[in-house]
Each structure stands twice: as C-alpha cells, then as structure tokens.
GUPA-617376 format. One line per field, with one value per residue (C-alpha): residue number from 1; residue in three letters; z, x, y. Coordinates in Angstrom, 3 decimals, m for minus. Each point is the difference from the previous one (the first is absolute). Example, Ala and Ser with C-alpha at 12.3 -4.5 7.8 and 13.67 -1.06 7.14 Angstrom:
BEGIN
pos c(1,2)
code c(ala,ser)
w c(7.800,m0.660)
u c(12.300,1.370)
v c(m4.500,3.440)
END
This chain:
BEGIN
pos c(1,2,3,4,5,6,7,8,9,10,11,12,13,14,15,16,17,18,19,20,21,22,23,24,25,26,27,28,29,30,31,32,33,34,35,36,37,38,39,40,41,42,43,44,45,46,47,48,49,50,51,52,53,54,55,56,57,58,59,60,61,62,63,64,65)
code c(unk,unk,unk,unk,unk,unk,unk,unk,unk,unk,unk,unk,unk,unk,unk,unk,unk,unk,unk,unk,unk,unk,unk,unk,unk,unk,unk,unk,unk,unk,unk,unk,unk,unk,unk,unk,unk,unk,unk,unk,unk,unk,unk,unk,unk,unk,unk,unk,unk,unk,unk,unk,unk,unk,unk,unk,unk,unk,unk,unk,unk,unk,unk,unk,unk)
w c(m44.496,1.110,3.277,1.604,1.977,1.581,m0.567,1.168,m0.892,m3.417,m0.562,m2.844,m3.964,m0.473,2.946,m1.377,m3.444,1.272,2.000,m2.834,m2.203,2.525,0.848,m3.655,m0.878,1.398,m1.706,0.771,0.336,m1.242,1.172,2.648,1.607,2.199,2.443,0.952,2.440,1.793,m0.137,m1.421,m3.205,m1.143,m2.221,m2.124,m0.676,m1.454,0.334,m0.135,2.029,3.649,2.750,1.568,m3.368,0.160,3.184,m0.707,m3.043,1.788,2.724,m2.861,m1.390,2.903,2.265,3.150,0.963)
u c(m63.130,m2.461,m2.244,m2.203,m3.323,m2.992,m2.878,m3.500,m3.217,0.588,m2.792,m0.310,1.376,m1.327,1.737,3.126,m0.630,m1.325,3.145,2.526,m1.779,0.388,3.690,0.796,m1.399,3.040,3.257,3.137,m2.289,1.608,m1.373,m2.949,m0.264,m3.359,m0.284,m3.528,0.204,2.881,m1.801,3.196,1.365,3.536,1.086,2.696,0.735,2.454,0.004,m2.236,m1.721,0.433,m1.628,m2.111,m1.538,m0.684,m1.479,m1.826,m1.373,m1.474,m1.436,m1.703,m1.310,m1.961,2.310,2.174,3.838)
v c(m5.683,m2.878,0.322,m2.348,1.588,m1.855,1.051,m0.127,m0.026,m2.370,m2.951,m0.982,0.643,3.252,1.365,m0.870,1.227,3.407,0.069,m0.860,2.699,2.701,m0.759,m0.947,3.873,1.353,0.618,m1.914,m3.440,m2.738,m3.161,m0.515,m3.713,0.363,m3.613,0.348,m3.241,1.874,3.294,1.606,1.710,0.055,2.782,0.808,3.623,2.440,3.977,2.101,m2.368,m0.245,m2.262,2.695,0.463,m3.594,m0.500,3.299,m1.546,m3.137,2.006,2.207,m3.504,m0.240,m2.973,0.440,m0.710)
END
C-alpha cells in the first residue's frame, strides 16, 4: 500500500530525518519519500503495518497532520 499525508511542523533536515527514523522503526516499512518543501511524506507499506500506526508514529515524533 502507498499513502500520502501532510504534515506539519517540518523546517528544516533534521525534522525530516527524525521523522523517517520514527516511521522507518515500524514493521511493514518499505520505502519513506519525506518532501519537506511540500510539508508531506509518502509512504510505502505492507502488513503488519497500517496507516494509523503511521500517523501515530509522526505524531509521537513530535509533528501534526
């Protein structure tokens, strides 16, 4: 599966690595494509992974949807 989600609160390149490390930390992650000019992350994902785990994951990393 492959979802698209903006995302706020990203500045700079450290807020998109801390955000690819705490999505990437879950299981069923294959690819993460973060856009940080569009403020928005694409992900592509296969079970156990679901999108509530995702977006749960980049509200844990501190940004907002």
């Amino acid at each position: 599966m492959e979802i698209t989600l903006s995302v706020n609160g990203m500045k700079c390149q450290g807020c998109v690595d801390k955000l690819e490390k705490f999505v990437g930390e879950l299981e069923g992650i294959e690819r993460i494509q973060v856009d940080l000019p569009a403020k928005s992350v694409k992900v592509e994902f296969n079970a156990p992974a679901t999108k509530e785990q995702i977006c749960e994951a980049i509200l844990d990393a501190g940004f907002e949807l």
